[in-house]
N, C-alpha and C positions, 0 to 999 in steps of 0.2 A: 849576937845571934840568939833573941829569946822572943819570947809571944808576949812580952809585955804591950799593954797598951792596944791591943789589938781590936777592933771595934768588931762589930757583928755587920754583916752584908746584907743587902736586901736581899728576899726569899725570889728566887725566876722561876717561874713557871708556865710553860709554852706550848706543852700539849694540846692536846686536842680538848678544846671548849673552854681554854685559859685566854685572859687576857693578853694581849699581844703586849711585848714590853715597848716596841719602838713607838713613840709617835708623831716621828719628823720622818722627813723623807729621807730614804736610805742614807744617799750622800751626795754634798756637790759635784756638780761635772769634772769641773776642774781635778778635784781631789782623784776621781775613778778613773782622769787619765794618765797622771801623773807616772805610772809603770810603763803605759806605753808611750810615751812619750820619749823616754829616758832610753826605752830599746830603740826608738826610731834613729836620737840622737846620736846613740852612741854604738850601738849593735852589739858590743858586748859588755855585761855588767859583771863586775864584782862583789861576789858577795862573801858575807864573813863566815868566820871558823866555828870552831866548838865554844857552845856555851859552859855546859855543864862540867866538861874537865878543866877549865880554866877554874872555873868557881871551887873545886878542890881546890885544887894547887891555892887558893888563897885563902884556904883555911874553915872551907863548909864541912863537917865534918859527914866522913860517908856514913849513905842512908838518911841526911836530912833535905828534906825537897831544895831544891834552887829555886824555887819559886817564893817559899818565905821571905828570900833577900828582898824580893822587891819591897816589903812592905819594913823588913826590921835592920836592912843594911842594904839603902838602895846607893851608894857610894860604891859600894864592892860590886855592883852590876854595871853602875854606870863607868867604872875603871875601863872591865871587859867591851862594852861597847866602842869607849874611845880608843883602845887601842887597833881595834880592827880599824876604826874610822882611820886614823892615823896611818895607815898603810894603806891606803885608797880602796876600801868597803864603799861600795854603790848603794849596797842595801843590806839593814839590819835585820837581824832577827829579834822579837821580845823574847825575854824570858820567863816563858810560857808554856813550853813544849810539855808540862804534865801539870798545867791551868786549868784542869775540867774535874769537876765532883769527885770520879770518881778515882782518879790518884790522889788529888785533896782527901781524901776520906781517910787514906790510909797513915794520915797524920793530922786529923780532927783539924785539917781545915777546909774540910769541904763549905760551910757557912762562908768562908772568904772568897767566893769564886770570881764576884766581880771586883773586888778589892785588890787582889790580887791583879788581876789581868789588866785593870784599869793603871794601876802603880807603874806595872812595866809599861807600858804606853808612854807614860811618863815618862820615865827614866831616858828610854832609848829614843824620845821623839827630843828631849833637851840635850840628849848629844847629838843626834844628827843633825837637827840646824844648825850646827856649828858646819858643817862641812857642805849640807844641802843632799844631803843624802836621803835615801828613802827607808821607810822603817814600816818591816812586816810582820803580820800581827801570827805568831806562831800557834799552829794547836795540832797538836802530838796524838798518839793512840789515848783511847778511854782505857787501858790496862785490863780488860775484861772483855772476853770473847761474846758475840754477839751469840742470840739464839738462832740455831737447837745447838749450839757448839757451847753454849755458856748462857750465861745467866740477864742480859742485856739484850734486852727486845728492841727491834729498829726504833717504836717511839721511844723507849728512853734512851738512848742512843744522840736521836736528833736533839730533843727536849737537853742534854746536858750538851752538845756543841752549840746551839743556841743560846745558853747560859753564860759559854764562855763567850763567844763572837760579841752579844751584848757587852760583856766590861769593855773587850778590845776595842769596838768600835764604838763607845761612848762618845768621844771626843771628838770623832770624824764625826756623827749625825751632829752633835752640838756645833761643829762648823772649826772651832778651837784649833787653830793654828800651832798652839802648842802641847796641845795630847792625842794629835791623828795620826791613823795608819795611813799609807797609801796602796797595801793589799792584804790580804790575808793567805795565809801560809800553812796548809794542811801537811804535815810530815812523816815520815817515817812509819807509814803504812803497810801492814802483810797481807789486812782483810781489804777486798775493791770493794763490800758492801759499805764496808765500814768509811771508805775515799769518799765514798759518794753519796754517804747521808751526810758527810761535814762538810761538804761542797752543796749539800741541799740547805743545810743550816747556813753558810754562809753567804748564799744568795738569796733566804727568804729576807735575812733582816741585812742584806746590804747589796750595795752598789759595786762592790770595789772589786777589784780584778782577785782572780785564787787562782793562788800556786798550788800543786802538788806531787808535793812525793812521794816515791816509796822503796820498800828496802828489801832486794833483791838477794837474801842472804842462805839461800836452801839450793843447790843446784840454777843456782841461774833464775831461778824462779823464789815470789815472797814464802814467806814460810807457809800460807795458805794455798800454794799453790799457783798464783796468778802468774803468769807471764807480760814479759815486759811489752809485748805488742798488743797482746789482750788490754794489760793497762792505761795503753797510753790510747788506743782506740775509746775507750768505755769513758774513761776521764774527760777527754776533750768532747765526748756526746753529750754529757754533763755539766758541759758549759766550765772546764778549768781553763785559764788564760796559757798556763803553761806547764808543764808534767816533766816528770824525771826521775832519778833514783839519789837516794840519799843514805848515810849509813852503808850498809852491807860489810862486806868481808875482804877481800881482795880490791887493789885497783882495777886487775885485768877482768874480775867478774864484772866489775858496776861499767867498764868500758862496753863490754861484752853485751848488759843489759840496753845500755843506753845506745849501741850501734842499731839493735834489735827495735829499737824505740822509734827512730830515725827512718831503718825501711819502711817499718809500717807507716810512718807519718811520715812523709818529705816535708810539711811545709810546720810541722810541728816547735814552737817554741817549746824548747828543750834546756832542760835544771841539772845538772850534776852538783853533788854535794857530799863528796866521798870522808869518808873515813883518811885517816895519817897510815892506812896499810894496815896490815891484821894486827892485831893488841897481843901481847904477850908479855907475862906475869916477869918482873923482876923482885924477886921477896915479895915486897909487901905490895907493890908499886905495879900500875899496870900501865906497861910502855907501847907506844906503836913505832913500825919499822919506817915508814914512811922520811924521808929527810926532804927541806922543802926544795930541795932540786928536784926530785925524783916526786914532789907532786908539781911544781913546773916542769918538767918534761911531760907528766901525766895531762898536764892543759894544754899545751900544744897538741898534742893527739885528742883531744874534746874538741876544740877551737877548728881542726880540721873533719870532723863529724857537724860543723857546723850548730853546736850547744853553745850558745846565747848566755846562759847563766850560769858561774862558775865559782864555788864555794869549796868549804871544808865542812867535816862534821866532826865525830870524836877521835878527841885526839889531833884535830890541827889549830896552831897556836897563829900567832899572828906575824910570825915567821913564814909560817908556809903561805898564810894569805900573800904577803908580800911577794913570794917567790913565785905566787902563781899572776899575780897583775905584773908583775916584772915581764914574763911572757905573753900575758895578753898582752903588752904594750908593743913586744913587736914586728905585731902585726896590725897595729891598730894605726 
């Protein structure tokens, strides 16, 4: 785990009166439908766990991005991928979730921004054609509060989701059967401005279907405030494929949010991606209460709210994935 070797990335620049980087057409047909397809098929997908606590556990030392791995230990990424696969995951995540400038920055790899996002593309698209699975291209908060709350102006906002969407979806404009996404996956959100310039970036330079989420972890509402039917209203005006809550604090809150999600939208393609239950400190060690029964029991009450896509976030292992496609099967 070192920066040796590490090459310099091409400089993106998107703004306003910059050269556009794309210059093929978004993406194949085929490719853009490939998400829906997969919900027509099957009506409920499975999707994988926690990136980021697995990558401790295999020895990332805390405090250093998971994002480096893709470029200096893309074996220990692609471990993580096939073992969800391997307990029947429908659809991956990259490991990307803090892929954008400005978390890069805070360990002088911002210069690697398409390097990086393009690797994990990589990584997670040559394990999932082992199983035929789909693989979605992840992009997390900017770590930096938008203006007047903070220092991040909506254009540079867009101008570095645009940055990153560019690596992920390299491989999908190139056509490349072996480095495409088949969506993009906007996560763990508290700002709705902030949901909906990376849902603007992701559909200037692409085709493909966007998820996202957001993280209901203040009273039932994001830490900004938003509520979960404001959210899911405002997202789907903006053209997201499918909306939900991910992260947070409790089961019973993120169910709570996601029912709230559902009245507002009845016919809403609906994401749950919970947490393993609240985290709490053992020594050194930060455990969650969640056992994977007790998140399959939690997806049979999602599965009867009628939520389509159903995952884990920090803190579930590929135990719990299992325990929760154990219960979608029987009803499937």
């Amino acid at each position: 785990m070192n920066n040796k070797g590490l090459g310099k990335t091409r400089k993106v620049s998107i703004g306003e009166g910059s050269t556009p980087v794309v210059d093929n057409p978004p993406v194949p047909d085929a490719q853009s439908c490939a998400f829906s397809r997969s919900l027509t098929q099957q009506q409920l997908l499975l999707l994988d766990g926690a990136m980021g606590t697995q990558l401790f556990d295999r020895g990332l030392p805390p405090g250093d991005p998971p994002e480096m791995l893709n470029l200096v230990e893309p074996d220990i990424v692609r471990s993580v991928h096939n073992e969800y696969l391997s307990v029947g995951s429908d659809i991956i995540l990259t490991n990307t979730f803090g892929g954008n400038r400005h978390r890069l920055a805070l360990h002088a790899l911002d210069d690697k921004v398409y390097e990086i996002n393009d690797a994990a593309v990589r990584i997670a698209k040559q394990a999932a054609l082992k199983f035929e699975a789909l693989v979605a291209g992840s992009l997390g908060p900017l770590g930096a509060l938008l203006v007047p709350l903070g220092p991040v102006s909506a254009e540079e906002a867009l101008d570095a989701f645009k940055e990153q969407v560019d690596g992920l979806t390299a491989g999908t404009r190139n056509r490349d059967p072996n480095s495409s996404i088949d969506l993009l996956w906007v996560e763990t959100m508290s700002s709705l401005d902030e949901a909906e310039i990376a849902v603007d970036a992701c559909r200037q330079l692409s085709g493909l279907p966007v998820a996202v989420t957001m993280s209901f972890d203040t009273n039932r509402h994001t830490m900004m405030g938003v509520s979960p039917a404001n959210a899911v209203k405002a997202l789907l005006d903006v053209g997201a494929s499918a909306v939900g809550v991910n992260c947070g604090n409790s089961l019973e809150d993120n169910e709570a949010a996601i029912t709230q999600m559902r009245e507002a939208s009845p016919e809403a393609v609906l994401i749950v991606k919970s947490n393993a239950g609240i985290p709490e400190w053992q020594g050194a060690k930060l455990s969650y209460s969640a056992t994977p029964a007790l998140m399959a029991d939690f997806t049979r009450r999602l599965q009867d709210l009628g939520v389509q896509l159903l995952g884990g976030c920090c803190g579930t292992t590929p135990e719990h994935i299992a325990a929760m496609g154990s219960a979608m099967g029987e009803t499937a």
